[in-house]
C-alpha angles and dihedrals in degrees: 000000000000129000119249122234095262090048087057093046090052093053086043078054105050096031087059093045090048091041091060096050100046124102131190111275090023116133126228101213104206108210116232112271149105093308096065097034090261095306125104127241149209145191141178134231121243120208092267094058097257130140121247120182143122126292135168088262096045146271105342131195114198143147119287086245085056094044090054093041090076095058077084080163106045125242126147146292128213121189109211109198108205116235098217127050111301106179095099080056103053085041095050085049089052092049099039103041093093094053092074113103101189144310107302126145109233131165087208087108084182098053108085091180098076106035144144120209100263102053087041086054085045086048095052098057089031091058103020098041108021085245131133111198095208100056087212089126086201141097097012113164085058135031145093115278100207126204082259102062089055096042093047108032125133097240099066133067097199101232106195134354118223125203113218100206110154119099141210 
């Protein structure tokens, strides 16, 4: 089903209000709900601006409008500003990004070529920063790396909170 004009105003709209708040390194926290098939989801912003995150196909790079386009039933955004440097973060995401093979979950937190978008958001500050997001300070060669660990970590002051409300 197509959007309707409005519907597409209103994602211009969010996606430009997002866009000038967003800084290398930053992460975009998806809610739980019918967009992302009832996980949540995360991503984290390159020093363009763009979007990089797992997808089914792989790891995917794409703008910010794009990015939201793919929330078709709603549900929210938070934007969680680091509170470190995140800039080797952001850099490892934009090198890495390619190495990713598909959407698997795997507890291999070394391994970039079968990922899922947590534990490539974890790799990223992990290899890029020298920070693990959890905190756990074990096991860490294997282990599952959760939305919340992403959502509530530590590491991250959440700046805004955007509605999705528009709907196919």
């Amino acid at each position: 089903m197509r959007k309707s004009k409005a519907e597409f105003e209103k994602l211009f709209q969010t996606a430009s209000t997002i866009q000038k708040l967003l800084q290398a390194g930053d992460v975009l926290y998806s809610s739980i709900g019918p967009s992302t098939y009832f996980f949540s989801h995360a991503g984290i912003v390159g020093s363009d601006g763009r979007i990089f995150h797992a997808h089914p196909s792989g790891g995917i790079t794409e703008s910010l409008r794009s990015y939201l386009s793919r929330h078709h039933h709603g549900g929210t955004i938070t934007l969680l500003r680091p509170k470190i440097d995140p800039s080797g973060a952001a850099e490892w995401a934009e090198r890495s990004i390619s190495l990713m093979k598909g959407y698997r979950f795997s507890r291999a937190l070394a391994d970039p070529a079968w990922n899922y978008c947590t534990k490539f958001v974890w790799q990223a500050f992990w290899s890029g920063a020298r920070t693990d997001l959890t905190s756990a300070r074990k096991q860490l060669s294997r282990r599952w790396i959760f939305p919340r660990h992403i959502k509530h970590s530590a590491h991250f002051e959440p700046i805004a909170k955007f509605s999705l409300e528009y709907r196919l």
